[in-house]
N, C-alpha and C positions, 0 to 999 in steps of 0.2 A: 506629448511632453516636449514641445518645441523643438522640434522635429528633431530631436538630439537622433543620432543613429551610429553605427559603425561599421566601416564600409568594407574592414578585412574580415567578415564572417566568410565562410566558406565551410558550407554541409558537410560538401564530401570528404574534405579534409579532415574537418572535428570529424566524422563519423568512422575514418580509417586509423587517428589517433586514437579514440574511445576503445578500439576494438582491440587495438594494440597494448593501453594500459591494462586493460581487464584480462588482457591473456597471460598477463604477468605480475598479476595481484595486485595492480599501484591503484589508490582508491584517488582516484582525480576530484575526487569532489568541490573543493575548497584549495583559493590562493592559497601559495605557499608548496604544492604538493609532490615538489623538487626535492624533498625533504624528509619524504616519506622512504621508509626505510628498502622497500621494494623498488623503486624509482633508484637510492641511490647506489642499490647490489648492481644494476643492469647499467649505470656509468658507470661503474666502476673496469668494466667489461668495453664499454665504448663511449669513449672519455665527449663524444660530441650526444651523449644524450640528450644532455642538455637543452639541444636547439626543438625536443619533442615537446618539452614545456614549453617552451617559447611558440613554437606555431600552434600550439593550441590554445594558448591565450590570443596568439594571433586571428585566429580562425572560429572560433568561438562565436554563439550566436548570443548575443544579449540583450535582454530585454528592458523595453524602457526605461521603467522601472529604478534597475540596477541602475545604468548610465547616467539618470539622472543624479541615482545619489551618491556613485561614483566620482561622477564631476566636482561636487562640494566636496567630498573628502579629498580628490588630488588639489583641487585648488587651495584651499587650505594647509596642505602639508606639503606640495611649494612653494607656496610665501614666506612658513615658515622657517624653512631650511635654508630657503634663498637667503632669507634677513640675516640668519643665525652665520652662513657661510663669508656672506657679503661683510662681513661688522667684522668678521675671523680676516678678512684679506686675502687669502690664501687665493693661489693662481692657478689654473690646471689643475683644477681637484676633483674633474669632472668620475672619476671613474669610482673614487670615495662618496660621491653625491650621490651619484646614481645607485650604487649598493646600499647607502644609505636609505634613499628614496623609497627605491622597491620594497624594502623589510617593513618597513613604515606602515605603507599601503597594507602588504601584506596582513600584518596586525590588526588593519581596519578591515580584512577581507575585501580587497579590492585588489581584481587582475593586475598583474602589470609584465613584465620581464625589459631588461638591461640588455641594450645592443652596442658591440663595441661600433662604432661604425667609422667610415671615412669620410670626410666634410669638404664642401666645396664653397665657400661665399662670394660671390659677385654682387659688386656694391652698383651705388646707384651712377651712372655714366659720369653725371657733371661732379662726382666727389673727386674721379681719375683716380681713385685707388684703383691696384690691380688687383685680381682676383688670389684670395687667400686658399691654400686646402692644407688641409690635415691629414696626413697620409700616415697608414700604418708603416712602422720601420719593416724595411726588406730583408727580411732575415732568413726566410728559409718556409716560414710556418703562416707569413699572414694574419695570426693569431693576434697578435700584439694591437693593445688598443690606440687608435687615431682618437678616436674621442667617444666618453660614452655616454648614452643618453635611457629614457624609460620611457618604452611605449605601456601607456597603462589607456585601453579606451573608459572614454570615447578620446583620449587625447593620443593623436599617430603619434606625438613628437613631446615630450617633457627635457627640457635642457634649459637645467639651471645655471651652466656655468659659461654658456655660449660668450658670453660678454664677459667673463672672470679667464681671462687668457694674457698673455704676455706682449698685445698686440703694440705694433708702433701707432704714434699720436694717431689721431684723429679719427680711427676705425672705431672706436667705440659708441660714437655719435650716430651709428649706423644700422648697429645691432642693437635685439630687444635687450631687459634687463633679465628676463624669463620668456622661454619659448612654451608656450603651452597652444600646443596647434590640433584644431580640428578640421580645419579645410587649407589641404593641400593638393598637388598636383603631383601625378607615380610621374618618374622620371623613369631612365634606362643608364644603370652605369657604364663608365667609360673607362679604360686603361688610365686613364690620364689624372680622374677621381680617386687612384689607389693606389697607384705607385709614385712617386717621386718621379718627375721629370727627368731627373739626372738620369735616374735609373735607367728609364726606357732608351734616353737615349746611347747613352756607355753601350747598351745591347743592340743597337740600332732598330728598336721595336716598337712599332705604331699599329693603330686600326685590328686589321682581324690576326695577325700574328703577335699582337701584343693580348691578345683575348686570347691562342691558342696555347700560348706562354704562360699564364696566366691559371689555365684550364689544366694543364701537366706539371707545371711545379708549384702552384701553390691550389691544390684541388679543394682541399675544406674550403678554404676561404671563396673562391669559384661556386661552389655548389649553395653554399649560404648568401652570396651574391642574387642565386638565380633564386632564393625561395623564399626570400623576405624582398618586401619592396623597397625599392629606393625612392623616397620621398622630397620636391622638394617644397618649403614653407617661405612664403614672402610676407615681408615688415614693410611696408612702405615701397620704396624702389629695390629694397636691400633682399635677393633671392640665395636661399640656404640649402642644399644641397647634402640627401643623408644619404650614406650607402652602410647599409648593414654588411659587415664582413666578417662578424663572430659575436657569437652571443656571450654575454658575461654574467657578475651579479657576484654574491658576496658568497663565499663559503658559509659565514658565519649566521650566526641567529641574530637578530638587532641588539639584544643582550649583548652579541660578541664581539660587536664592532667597535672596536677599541682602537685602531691605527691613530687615524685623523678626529680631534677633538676641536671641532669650532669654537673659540672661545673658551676651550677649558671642559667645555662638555661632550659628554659622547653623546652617541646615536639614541638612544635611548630616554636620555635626560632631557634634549631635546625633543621628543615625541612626548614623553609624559609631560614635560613643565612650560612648553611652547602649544603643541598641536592639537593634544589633548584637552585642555580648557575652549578652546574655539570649538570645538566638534560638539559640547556640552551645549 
């Protein structure tokens, strides 16, 4: 299937999550199963359950088959969000998108999960911009989203709004209009990819004491670091830089997504009267 493949499968992972949902009644069958009523008793209990859905979409073996016609379905259902968003203006909407995104998918039966993550861009030398990042605010908990994106395979990286940000002139000529990435490079996060600079330095913290710092007062965020990849995707000369530090995604049902309306429409109106006809 042109050699389409996904390179975060991992056996013994799915095989240690499979054994964990079934000792707890959660029927993992089918996207979406965050939702399931046994799944959400056991967050309710430990609010980072969450992240069990998430690496087991992560980790998941999938076959051809699927991938291929997962592919067309994401593609598809980011263009047309992109369009829908892009036409709405809205700036920073990355975290409405991606909730959006995921339910979407979801509905088509296609994996996906929502990472809040932290971003790093290094543009290309002769443009002389300096390098941009998105740091989660330091607040205590790491939680808070820098920017959020949807890993849905065979695509590592779904980010509709990378180029919908509040950036000064010229950066935009730089970045895609849609990131839809299947061959990237794991990087290794850095203190520097997740905290504000000010930050570290007001602390006087660098290198391996700003990672032990890091590892004691913001530990979710540290542990979520060390168990999703950090990825980065390159456009041209322009190299993007993801570090997952919390997993997110929508409480609601695509039905419920009611905050942010592109143009007047929800989440929903959008997937029936946009995404829908394409898929037919």
């Amino acid at each position: 299937m042109n050699g389409i493949s996904w390179k975060g499968s991992n056996k013994q992972v799915e095989k240690q999550l499979v054994a964990q949902f079934e000792n707890l009644g959660i029927d993992y069958s089918n996207p979406g199963f965050c939702d399931d009523p046994n799944f959400l008793r056991q967050e309710k209990k430990d609010p980072r359950f969450l992240e069990k859905y998430a690496l087991y979409v992560e980790s998941k073996h999938y076959e051809d088959e699927y991938l291929e016609r997962a592919k067309k379905s994401i593609i598809i259902c980011a263009e047309s969000l992109h369009k829908a968003i892009k036409k709405d203006g809205r700036l920073g909407a990355c975290v409405d998108v991606s909730s959006m995104l995921s339910r979407m998918l979801e509905e088509l039966g296609i994996w996906s999960y929502v990472t809040n993550s932290a971003v790093k861009i290094d543009f290309p030398q002769s443009s002389k911009i300096k390098p941009i990042w998105f740091w989660s605010p330091f607040n205590g908990s790491g939680m808070a989203a820098a920017h959020a994106i949807v890993v849905a395979p065979p695509f590592a990286i779904v980010d509709l709004t990378i180029k919908m940000q509040p950036y000064q002139p010229r950066v935009n000529r730089y970045l895609p209009e849609i990131a839809l990435v299947t061959d990237y490079t794991n990087g290794q996060w850095e203190p520097e990819d997740v905290i504000e600079h000010d930050t570290l330095n007001m602390y006087g913290l660098s290198g391996d004491a700003a990672r032990k710092t890091i590892q004691s007062q913001l530990r979710p965020m540290y542990e979520v670091m060390n168990t999703f990849p950090c990825r980065i995707a390159t456009f041209g000369e322009t190299h993007i830089k993801y570090t997952t530090i919390a997993i997110g995604g929508s409480l609601e049902p695509l039905s419920g997504i009611l905050g942010y309306k592109p143009n007047g429409q929800t989440a929903l109106e959008i997937f029936r009267n946009d995404i829908i006809p394409r898929l037919s």
